[in-house]
N, C-alpha and C positions, 0 to 999 in steps of 0.2 A: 485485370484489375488495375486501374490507373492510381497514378500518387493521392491523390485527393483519397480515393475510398480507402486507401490500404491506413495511411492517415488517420482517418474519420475512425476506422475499424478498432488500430490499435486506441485511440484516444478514446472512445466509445467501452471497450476492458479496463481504462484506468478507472473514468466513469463507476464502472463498476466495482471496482478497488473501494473509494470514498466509499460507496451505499455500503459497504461490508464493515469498513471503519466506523458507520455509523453505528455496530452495534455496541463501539466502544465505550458510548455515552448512555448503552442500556443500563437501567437499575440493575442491582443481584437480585437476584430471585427472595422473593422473601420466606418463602417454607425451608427451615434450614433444620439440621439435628440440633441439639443442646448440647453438644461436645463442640460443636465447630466452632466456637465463640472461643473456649481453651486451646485448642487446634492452630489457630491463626495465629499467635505469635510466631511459634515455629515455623511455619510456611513462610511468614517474612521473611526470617531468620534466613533460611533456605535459599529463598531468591533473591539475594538482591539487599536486604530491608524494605523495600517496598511491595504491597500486594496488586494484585493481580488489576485489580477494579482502580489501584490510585493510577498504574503503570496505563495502564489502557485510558483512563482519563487523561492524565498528561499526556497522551501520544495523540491521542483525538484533537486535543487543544492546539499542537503542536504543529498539525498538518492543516486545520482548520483554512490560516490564510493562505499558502499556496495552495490546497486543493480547489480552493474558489475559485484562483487564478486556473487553473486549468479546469477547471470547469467551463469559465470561459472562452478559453483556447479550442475546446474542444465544441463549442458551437461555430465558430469560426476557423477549423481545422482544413475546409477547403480552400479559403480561399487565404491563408496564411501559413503552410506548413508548417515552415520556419517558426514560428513563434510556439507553435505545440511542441515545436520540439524542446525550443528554451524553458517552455512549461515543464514538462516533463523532468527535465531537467532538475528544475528548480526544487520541483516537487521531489525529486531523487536526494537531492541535499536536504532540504528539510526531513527527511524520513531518516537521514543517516544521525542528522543530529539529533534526532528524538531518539533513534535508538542508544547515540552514545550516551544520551542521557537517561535514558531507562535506568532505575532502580532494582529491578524484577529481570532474572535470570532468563526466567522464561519467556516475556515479552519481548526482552532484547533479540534475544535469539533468533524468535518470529519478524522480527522488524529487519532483519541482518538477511534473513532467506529473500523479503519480499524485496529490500533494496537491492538484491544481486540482480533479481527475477525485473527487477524495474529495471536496473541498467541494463540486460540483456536485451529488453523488450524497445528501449531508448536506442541503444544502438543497432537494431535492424530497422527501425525508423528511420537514422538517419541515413543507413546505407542504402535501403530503398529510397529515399530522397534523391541521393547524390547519384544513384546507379541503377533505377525505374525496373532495368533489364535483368536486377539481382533479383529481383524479386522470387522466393522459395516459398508457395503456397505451406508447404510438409514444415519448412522449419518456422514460417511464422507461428504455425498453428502450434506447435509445440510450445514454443518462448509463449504463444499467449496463455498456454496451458498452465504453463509453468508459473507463470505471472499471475494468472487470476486463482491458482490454487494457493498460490503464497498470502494471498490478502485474504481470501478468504479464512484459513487457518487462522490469521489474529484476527477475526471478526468472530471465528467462533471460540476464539478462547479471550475474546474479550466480550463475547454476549452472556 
C-alpha cells in the first residue's frame, strides 16, 4: 500500500469521525418519563454543570470549521499529504480545546479518549509519510480501531 492510499485510508476513518459527531446535533428524543425533567438538575450538578445535549452541542459547533477543513484535505489527500496531515492536526487541537472546554464530565472524558486515539492515529501518519517502509498493516489497523471507536462512543452518547 503506497503513501497516497494509506493517507486517503486513514483520512477516510476521520471522515468517519465527523459523520459520528454529526449525531451531536441530533434532537433528544422526545418520549421521556415524567421524573426525568426533576432528575436533570442533579445530572448537571454531577457532570460538569452542563448537560449532556448543551456539551455535545458546543463540541459539534466547536469542530464544525476544522472538520470542514479536513474534509477538504481529505478529497485531496493524494495529491497533498502534507496538508492532511496539518489537517489533522488542526483538527486534533480544536477537539482538545472543546474538550478543555467542556462543561459535562462525561463528554469531556470521551473527547480526551478520542483526542489521544486522533494523536495516535496522526502520528503513524506522519511516520508512514516520512518512512513509507514503516508501514505496520496490524498496528495501523489497531490505532484506526482505536480511533474510530473513540468517536464513535461520543456519537452515541451524544445521539
Amino acid at each position: 500500500m503506497n503513501l497516497r492510499t494509506r493517507t486517503t485510508a486513514a483520512l477516510a476513518g476521520t471522515g468517519l469521525a465527523l459523520l459520528l459527531l454529526a449525531g451531536c446535533s441530533a434532537p433528544a428524543p422526545e418520549a421521556e418519563e415524567p421524573d426525568t425533567a426533576a432528575s436533570a438538575p442533579a445530572e448537571e450538578e454531577t457532570t460538569g454543570g452542563q448537560s449532556v445535549e448543551e456539551a455535545c452541542a458546543d463540541l459539534q459547533s466547536a469542530l464544525q470549521a476544522s472538520g470542514d477543513t479536513l474534509n477538504e484535505s481529505i478529497q485531496e489527500a493524494t495529491t497533498d499529504p502534507e496538508a492532511a496531515i496539518a489537517s489533522l492536526e488542526e483538527f486534533g487541537a480544536s477537539l482538545d480545546e472543546a474538550s478543555a472546554a467542556s462543561g459535562n464530565e462525561e463528554v469531556k472524558a470521551a473527547t480526551v479518549t478520542a483526542s489521544e486515539a486522533l494523536d495516535g492515529l496522526t502520528e503513524q501518519v506522519r511516520t508512514i509519510g516520512e518512512d513509507p517502509a514503516s508501514f505496520d498493516q496490524k498496528k495501523f489497523s489497531a490505532t484506526m480501531k482505536e480511533y474510530t471507536d473513540a468517536f464513535a462512543a461520543i456519537g452515541e452518547l451524544c445521539s
